[in-house]
Every structure is written in C-alpha cells, then in structure tokens.
TILUMZA-853050 format. One line per 8 residues: number of its first residue (from 0); their letters; for each residue x, y, z negated of C-alpha. Coordinates in Angstrom, 3 decimals. Layout:
TILUMZA-853050
NUM) a) X:Y:Z  ...;
This chain:
TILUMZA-853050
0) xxxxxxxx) -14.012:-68.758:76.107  -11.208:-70.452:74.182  -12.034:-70.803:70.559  -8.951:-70.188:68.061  -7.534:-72.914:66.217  -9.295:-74.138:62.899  -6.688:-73.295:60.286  -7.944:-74.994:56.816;
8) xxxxxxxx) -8.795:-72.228:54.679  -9.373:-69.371:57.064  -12.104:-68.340:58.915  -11.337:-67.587:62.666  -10.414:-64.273:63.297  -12.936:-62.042:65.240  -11.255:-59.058:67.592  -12.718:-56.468:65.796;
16) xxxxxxxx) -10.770:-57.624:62.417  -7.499:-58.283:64.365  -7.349:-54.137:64.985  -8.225:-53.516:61.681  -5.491:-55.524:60.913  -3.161:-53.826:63.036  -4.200:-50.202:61.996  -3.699:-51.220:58.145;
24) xxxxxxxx) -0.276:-52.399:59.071  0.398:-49.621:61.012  -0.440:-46.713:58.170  1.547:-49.199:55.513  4.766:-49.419:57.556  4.402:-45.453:58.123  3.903:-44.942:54.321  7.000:-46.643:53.288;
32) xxxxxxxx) 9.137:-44.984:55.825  8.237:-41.662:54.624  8.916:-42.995:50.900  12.147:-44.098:51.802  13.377:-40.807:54.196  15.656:-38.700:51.504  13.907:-34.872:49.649  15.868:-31.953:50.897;
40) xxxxxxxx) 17.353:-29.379:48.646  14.170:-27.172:48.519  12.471:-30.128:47.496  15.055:-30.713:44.671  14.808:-27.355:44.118  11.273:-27.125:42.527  11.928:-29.639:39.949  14.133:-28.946:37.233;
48) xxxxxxxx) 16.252:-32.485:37.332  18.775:-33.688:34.279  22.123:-34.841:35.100  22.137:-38.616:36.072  24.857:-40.919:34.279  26.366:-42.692:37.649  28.569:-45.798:36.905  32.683:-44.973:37.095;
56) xxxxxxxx) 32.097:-41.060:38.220  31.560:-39.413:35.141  28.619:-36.915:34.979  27.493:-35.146:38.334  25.540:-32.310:38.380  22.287:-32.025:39.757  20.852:-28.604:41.487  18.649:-26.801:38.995;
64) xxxxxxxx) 15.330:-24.944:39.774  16.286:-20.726:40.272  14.045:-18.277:38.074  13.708:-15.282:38.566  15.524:-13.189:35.654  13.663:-12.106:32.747  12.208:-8.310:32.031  14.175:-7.100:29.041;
72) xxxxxxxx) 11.993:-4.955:26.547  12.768:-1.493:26.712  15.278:0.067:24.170  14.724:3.242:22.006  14.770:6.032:23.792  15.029:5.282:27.051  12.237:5.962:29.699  11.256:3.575:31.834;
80) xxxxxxxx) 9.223:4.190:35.120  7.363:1.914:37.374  9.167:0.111:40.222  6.974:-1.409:43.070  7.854:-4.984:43.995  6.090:-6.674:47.149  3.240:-8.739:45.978  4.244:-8.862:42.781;
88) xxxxxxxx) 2.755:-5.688:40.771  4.717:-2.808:39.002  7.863:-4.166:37.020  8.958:-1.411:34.392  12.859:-0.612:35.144  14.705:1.249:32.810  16.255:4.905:34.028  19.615:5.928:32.109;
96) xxxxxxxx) 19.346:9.584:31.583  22.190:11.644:32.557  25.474:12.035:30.716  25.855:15.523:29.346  28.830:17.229:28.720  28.463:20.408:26.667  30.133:23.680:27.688  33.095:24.860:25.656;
104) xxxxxxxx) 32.273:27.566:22.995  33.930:30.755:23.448  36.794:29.738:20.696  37.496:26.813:23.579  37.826:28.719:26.545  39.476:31.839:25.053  43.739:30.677:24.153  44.031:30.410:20.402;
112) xxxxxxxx) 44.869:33.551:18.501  48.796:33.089:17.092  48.694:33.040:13.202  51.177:35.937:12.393  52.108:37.097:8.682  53.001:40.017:7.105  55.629:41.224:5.300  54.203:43.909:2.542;
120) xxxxxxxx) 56.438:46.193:-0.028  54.891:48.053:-2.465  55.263:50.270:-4.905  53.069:49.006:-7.790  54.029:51.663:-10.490  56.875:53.894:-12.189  57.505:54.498:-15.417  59.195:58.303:-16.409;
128) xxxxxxxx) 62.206:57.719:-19.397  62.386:61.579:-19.400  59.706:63.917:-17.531  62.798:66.696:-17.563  60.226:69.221:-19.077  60.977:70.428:-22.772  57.635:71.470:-23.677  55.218:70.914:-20.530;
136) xxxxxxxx) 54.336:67.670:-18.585  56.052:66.668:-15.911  55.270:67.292:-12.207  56.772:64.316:-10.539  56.808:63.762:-6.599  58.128:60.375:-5.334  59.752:60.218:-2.304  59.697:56.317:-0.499;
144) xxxxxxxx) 60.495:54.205:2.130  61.249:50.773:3.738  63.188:49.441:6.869  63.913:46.361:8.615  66.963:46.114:10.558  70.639:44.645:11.884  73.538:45.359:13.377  73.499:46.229:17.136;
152) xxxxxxxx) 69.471:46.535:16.811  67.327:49.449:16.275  65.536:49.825:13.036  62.089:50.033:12.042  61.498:52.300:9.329  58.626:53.892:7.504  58.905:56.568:5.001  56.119:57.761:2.848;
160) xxxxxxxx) 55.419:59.965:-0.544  53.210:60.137:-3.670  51.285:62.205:-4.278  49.126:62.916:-1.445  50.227:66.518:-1.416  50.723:67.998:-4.894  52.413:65.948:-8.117  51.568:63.170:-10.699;
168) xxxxxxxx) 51.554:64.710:-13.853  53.147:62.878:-16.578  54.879:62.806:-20.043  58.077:61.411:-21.062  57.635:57.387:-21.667  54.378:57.408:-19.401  53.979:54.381:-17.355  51.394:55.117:-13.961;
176) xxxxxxxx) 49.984:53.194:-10.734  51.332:54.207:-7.823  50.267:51.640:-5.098  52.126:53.035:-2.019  53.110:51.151:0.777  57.153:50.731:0.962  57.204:48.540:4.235  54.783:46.689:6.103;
184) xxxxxxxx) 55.641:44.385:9.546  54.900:41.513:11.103  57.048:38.655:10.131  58.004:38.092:13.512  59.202:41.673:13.696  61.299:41.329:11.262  65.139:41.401:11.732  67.371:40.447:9.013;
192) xxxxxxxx) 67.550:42.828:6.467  65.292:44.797:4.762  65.916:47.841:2.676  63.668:49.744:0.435  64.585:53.085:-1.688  62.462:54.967:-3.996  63.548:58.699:-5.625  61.852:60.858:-7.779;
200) xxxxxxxx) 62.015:64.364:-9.244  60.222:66.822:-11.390  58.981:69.707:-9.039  59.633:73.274:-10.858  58.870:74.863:-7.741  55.159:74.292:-7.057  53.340:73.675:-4.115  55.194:75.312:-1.620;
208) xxxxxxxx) 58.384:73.400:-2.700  56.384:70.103:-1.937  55.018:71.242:1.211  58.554:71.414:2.773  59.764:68.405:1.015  57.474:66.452:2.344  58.685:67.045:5.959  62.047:66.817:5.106;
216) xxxxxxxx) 61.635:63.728:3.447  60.148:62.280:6.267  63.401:63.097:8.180  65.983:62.221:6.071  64.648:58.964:5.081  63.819:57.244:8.087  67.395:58.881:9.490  69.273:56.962:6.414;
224) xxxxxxxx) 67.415:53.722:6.351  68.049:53.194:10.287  72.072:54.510:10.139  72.286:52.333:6.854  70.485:49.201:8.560  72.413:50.156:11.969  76.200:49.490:10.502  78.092:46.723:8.558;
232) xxxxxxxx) 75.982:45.227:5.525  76.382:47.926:2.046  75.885:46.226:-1.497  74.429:42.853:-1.967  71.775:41.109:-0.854  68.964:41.282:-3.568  70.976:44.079:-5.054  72.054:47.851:-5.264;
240) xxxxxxxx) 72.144:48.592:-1.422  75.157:50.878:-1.450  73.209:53.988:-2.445  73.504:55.674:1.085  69.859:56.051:0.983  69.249:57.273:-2.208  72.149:59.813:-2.541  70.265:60.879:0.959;
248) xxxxxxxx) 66.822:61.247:-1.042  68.485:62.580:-4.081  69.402:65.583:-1.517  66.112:66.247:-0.652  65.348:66.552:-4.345  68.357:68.211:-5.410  66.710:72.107:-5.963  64.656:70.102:-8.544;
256) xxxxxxxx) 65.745:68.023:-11.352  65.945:64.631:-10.287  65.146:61.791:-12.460  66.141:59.059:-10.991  67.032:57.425:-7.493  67.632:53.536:-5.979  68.164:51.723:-2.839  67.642:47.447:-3.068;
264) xxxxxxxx) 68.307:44.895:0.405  66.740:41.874:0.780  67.925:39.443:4.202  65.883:36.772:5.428  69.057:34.320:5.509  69.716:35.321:1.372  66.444:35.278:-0.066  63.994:35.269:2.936;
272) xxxxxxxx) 63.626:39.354:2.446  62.996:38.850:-1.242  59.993:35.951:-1.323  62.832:33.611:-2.406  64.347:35.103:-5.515  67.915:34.427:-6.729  68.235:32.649:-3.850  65.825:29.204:-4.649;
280) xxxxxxxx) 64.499:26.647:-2.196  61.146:27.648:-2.336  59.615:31.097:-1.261  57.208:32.972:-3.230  53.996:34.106:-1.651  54.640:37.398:-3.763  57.652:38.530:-5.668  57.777:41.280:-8.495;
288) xxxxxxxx) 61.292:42.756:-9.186  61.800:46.009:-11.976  64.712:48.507:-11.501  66.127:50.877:-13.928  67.639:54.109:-12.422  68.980:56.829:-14.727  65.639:58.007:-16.379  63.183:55.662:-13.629;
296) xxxxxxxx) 61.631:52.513:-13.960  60.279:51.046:-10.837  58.016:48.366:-9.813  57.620:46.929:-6.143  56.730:43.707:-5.082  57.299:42.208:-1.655  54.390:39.980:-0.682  53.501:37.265:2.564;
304) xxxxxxxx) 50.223:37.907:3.761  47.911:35.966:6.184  46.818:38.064:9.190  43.246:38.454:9.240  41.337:35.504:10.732  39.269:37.408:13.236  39.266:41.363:14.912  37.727:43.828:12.983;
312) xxxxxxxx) 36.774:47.504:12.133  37.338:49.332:8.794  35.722:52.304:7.558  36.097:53.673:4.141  33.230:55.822:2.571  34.259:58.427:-0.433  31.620:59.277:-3.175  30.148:59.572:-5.682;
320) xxxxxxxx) 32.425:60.692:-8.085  31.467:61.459:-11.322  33.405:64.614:-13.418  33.453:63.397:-16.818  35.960:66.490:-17.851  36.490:69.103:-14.954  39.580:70.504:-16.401  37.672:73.882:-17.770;
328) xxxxxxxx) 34.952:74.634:-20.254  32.201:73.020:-19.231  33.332:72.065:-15.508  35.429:72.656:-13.128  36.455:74.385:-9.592  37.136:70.951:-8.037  38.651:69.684:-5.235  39.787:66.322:-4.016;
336) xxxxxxxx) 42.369:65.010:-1.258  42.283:61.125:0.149  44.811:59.029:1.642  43.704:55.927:3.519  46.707:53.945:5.844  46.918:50.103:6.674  50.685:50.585:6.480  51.829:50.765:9.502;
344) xxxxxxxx) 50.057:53.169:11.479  50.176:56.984:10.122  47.600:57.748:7.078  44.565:59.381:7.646  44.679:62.372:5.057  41.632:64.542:4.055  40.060:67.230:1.919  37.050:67.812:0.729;
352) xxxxxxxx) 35.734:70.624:-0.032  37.347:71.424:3.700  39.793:74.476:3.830  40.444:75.757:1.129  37.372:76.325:-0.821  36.256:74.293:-4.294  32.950:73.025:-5.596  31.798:73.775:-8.858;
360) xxxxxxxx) 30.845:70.999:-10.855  29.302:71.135:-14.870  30.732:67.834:-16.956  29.028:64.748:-16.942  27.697:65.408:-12.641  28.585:64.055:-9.840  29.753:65.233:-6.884  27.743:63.167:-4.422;
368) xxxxxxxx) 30.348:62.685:-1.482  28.978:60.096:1.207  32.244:61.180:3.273  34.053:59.237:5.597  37.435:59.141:4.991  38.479:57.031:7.040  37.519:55.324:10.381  39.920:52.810:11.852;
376) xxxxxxxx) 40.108:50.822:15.558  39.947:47.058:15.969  42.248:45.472:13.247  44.026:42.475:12.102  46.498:43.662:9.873  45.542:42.400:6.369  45.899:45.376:3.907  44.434:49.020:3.078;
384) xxxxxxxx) 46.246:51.669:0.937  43.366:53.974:-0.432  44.398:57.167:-2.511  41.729:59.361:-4.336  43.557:62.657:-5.663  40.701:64.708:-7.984  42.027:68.269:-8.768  40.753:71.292:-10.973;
392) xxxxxxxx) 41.972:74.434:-8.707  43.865:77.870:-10.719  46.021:80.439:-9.616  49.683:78.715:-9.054  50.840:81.799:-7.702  50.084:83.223:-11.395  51.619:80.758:-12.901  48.941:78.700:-13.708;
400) xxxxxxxx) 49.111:75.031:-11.644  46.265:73.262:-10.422  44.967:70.347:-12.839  44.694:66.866:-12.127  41.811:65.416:-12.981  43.042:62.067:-12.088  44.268:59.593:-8.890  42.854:56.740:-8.610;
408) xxxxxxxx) 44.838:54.454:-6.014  44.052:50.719:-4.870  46.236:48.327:-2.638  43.627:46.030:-1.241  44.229:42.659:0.601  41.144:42.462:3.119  40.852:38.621:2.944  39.801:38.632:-0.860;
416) xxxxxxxx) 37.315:41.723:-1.633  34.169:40.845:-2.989  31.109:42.845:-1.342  27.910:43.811:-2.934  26.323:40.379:-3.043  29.340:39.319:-4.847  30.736:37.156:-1.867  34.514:36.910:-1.059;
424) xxxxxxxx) 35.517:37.208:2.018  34.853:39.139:5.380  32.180:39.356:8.006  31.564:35.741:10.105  28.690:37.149:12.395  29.447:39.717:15.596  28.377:42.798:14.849  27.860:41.952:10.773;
432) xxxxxxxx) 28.804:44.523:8.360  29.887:44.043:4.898  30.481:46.788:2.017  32.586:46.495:-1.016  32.745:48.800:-3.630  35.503:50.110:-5.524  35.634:52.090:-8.774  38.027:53.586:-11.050;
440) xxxxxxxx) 37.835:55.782:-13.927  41.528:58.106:-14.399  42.694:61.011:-16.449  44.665:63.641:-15.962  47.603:64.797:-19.284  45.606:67.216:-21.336  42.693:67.524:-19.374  40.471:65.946:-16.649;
448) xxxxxxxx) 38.451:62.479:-16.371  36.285:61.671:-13.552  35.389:58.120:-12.391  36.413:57.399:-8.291  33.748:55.573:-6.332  34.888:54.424:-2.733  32.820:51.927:-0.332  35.115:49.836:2.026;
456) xxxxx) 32.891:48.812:5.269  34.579:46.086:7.315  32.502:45.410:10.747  33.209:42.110:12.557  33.799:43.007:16.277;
C-alpha cells in the first residue's frame, strides 16, 4: 500500500472522504447550473414584475401576471342567474331582459282623421219696421236660403223657412230670435261665392196659404240661388247681390203683403265668404252684418267652425214644458211642433200631440213630454238648429187663428255645451253619453207664456 503524501496541514485523505468529496461537488456544480439556466414565460408569468430601467434603451416592458376579470355587482333591476363554471362554483351573470316595443294604439294604426271646417250662416234675428196690420199683430213667415257656387259649376243650395209651419206673431217695432240655418258646408266644399237671401211677409191668408208657400218656396229658391250663382257675378261682393233672388222670393210672397226682401254675396277671394270684412288681412272666426230692407231688419252672421274632434250620435229629448199662460181662461188646447236639423241634411219635423188632436193643459202645469224629437246617425258636423213652436189651437176656419204661446229656438255649437255636471265639452269614452239641458221661457203678443225644456244627448261612438 502506498501511503499519500504528507501535506503540512492536512490530514491524509481516506477513500471514503474522497467520494464524499466528489458527490458534494457533484450536487454544487448541478445547483448552479440550474440557477444560471433562464425562467420561461410561465414562470415570469406568476410574478407580477416592474419595468427594469436598462442603460441607453429607455424603459422595456416586462410581461405582467393575467387575472381573471372581476365580478361586477349587479345593477338595479336586473336579474341575475347562476352560471356554472368548471371547478370554480356558481358565478352570478347578469341576463338583459328583452327590449319591448309597445303596440300602436288604435289612433296609430288607423290614418289621421283630416281637420275640415265649416262654413255656417245664420239667421240670428229680424226686426219688423211695420207688421202691415192696422189693428192686429202681425203674422210674419220668413222665407230663407244660402248657396255656394261659380261659374261653369253646379251650385249647392239650401233653402229653408221660419216658422216651423204656421207664423211668428209680432207687432210693429218688435225685434225676435230667429236662429235658422242660412247655409252650412264644408269649407272645402266651398266654391267661390256665396249668396244668402232672406224675405218676409205678413200672411192674411192663414194656414193653408203657408202650407203651399212653403213648397213653393222650396222651389223657387234653390232654382234662383243656383241660376244666380250659375252666370256672370250680380252686385258686389259683400253687397246687394243684384236682387235676382229676392225679387224671386218676393213672388212667392206677393198674394201677401210683403215687408221686406234682400239678397247679400260674399267670395272667398273678396272677403273669404264674409269672415274677412271690408276686405282686411285677417279673418274673423265669426262675422255679424245688419241689413235694412224696406220695412226689415235682418241679422245673420257667417261663422268658421271646427269639425267635431271625434264621431258621434245626437239625440234630442223634448219636455217638460211648463204652460205658464195657455192662451185661454185658465189653460189651454195646446199643441206643439219641433224642428231639429244639423244644417245640411233635411230637418226632422214633429208634432206632438200626433195628428191633429190637442192636450188640455190648466196654467201653471206641465206637459211632461219625454219625446224624442230627434235621433241622428254618426256625426261630425259641429252644429244643431233646435226649434220649439208652443201653440193654443181655435177655429181658423172661423176666423179665429191659432195662438202662439211662444218659440223658443237655439243654434248650438256641439264643441261648447255644458252638460249636467257643468262640464264643457263632449263625450271622451266609447260608448259615454252626455246630456245637456236647454231652457227657455217665450211669450206669445197678447197671450201665451210657457217655459221650453229640451235635453241634447250626444253618444261617443
């Protein structure tokens, strides 16, 4: 055996120590490589590094760590339901409901309903200069009527009366309501002139007389309005029409002893068919005019009125009317006749008693009515013409006429009647009723006073 060399210091080295040597060399040198091998990007990735300041190249970034995002809190009003994620529980997730589009009302879907207006004449009230009656009243019939027209087109006319079938009674100087309807159209219907004529007459003849007159009236009216509003232009606009028309009336009359007789034109391009008087910029939503003729004083208006905003149905209910004086000692053989007409379409007249019987009523009662009088179809037009004629019945035939006990007339715009509850306007709900009252107390002359209920019912459709 060779014994190692005796190095000052050190022991000599035994085999045994020499591997131990070479084993703690061995798991140093393998240490340090591992230390010095470079981290990959995964291992970069679980640290969350700053950027490094390197010398001459400015600031690099260095990979940062990836979390997973954040659960935002839920907010208002918006459900959230469970959403399973693998090994990693239930995450809430928030569900956006639904957008949701309503469904067009019925205004929507339906085209919108053109706004027309009306063109109204009326005849608000006369005044008789002269009844033509030396001792008696006067039994005056009025004979009306309206027309819109222009050369090379065919007219629209409307002729009409007052009263309802008998006369007015009146004295010399007495001024009296008439509220008749002259013309009514829609503006848009209109062609450029309109003409309006008004005659009137004391009746010596009676009843009989008026019967006929009536339906000759009718006829030579609407035949003179559309031959006058047919041909050149007559008179001036806002003036005396020519007096075609009311030499024509004054022939119907001419048996009795006429009192006095007129004709006026309006034209849209003068004064925009009378709104726009003496020819100003600015129409008038209603326009009064007064017109002398011989021993007549008329008053008509001409009026634009809104069409009614919705469709509906118009009945008018008569009664009760109470007989203050019924034309007799201590009553009356009474009788009444009404009138109701939006116009334009032809009047619904009636009589009550029916026939030709009476009812006899003591002063101070009332006759109870609850009649319809009138019952009209689905409606825009904006107006109503109601006429109440109360009569105390005689022998005419004897010589002794029939008394009025009074007319009571109204011209109504729909849009503007207050109903029982004292609210203006008409019915918003389908199917909703609404009734407005009327009353009027009139007198006859010499005798006769009663008071004139009548219930307008307008039923939205």
């Amino acid at each position: 055996m060779v014994a190692s060399p005796n190095v000052e210091g050190l022991s000599p080295l035994r085999p045994k120590r020499w591997l131990r040597l070479a084993r703690l060399i061995f798991v140093t040198w393998s240490a340090l490589t591992l230390l010095m091998v470079p981290q990959s990007n995964e291992a970069f990735a679980q640290v969350k590094l700053d950027p490094k300041q390197v010398p001459d190249k400015g600031k690099v970034p260095l990979p940062k760590k990836e979390l997973p995002p954040k659960a935002l809190p839920p907010k208002p009003g918006v459900q959230l339901e469970p959403k399973q994620i693998p090994d990693k529980g239930a995450v809430p997730q928030p569900r956006i409901p639904p957008r949701v589009v309503p469904a067009p009302s019925i205004t929507q879907q339906l085209p919108p309903t053109p706004a027309f207006n009306y063109i109204v004449a009326v005849l608000d009230s006369v005044k008789i200069h002269d009844d033509e009656d030396n001792l008696d009243e006067g039994e005056i019939f009025i004979i009306a009527g309206g027309g819109t027209g222009e050369p090379g087109a065919r007219a629209n006319t409307h002729t009409t009366h007052f009263p309802i079938k008998l006369w007015r009674e009146a004295n010399s100087g007495n001024t009296f309501p008439v509220k008749i309807p002259l013309f009514v159209a829609r503006e848009d219907q209109m062609r450029d002139e309109l003409l309006l004529a008004v005659a009137a007459a004391d009746v010596d003849d009676g009843p009989a007389w008026i019967d006929r007159a009536i339906e000759t009236s009718a006829t030579v009216a609407a035949t003179a309005l559309g031959t006058e509003l047919a041909g050149p232009a007559g008179g001036t606009a806002g003036g005396a029409a020519g007096g075609a028309v009311a030499s024509a009336l004054t022939g119907v009359m001419r048996s009795q002893d006429v009192i006095g007789a007129f004709d006026r034109r309006h034209s849209r391009s003068f004064d925009n068919w009378g709104l726009r008087r003496s020819g100003g910029d600015i129409p008038d939503p209603c326009s009064r005019y007064t017109v002398r003729a011989d021993e007549l004083t008329a008053n008509y208006s001409v009026c634009r009125v809104h069409m009614l905003p919705v469709s509906v149905r118009i009945f008018v209910q008569l009664g009760p009317v109470t007989v203050h004086d019924g034309g007799d000692s201590g009553g009356g053989q009474v009788f009444f006749r009404t009138r109701v007409s939006d116009g334009i379409n032809r009047p619904q007249i009636m009589r009550f008693p029916e026939g030709g019987s009476t009812q006899a009523i003591r002063n101070g009662r009332d006759w109870a009515g609850g009649e319809l009088i009138y019952n009209g179809g689905r409606t825009q037009n904006p107006v109503l013409f109601v006429e109440v004629d109360g009569w105390d019945s005689d022998a005419p035939r004897a010589g002794d006429d029939h008394d009025m006990l009074g007319i009571a007339s109204w011209m109504l715009g729909l849009r503007n009647m207050r109903d029982r509850t004292g609210r203006v306007g008409l019915p918003t709900r389908s199917g909703e009723r609404r009734e407005y009252p009327l009353s009027m107390r009139v007198r006859g002359i010499d005798e006769g006073d009663i008071t004139v209920r009548v219930t307008v019912i307008v039923q939205k459709e």
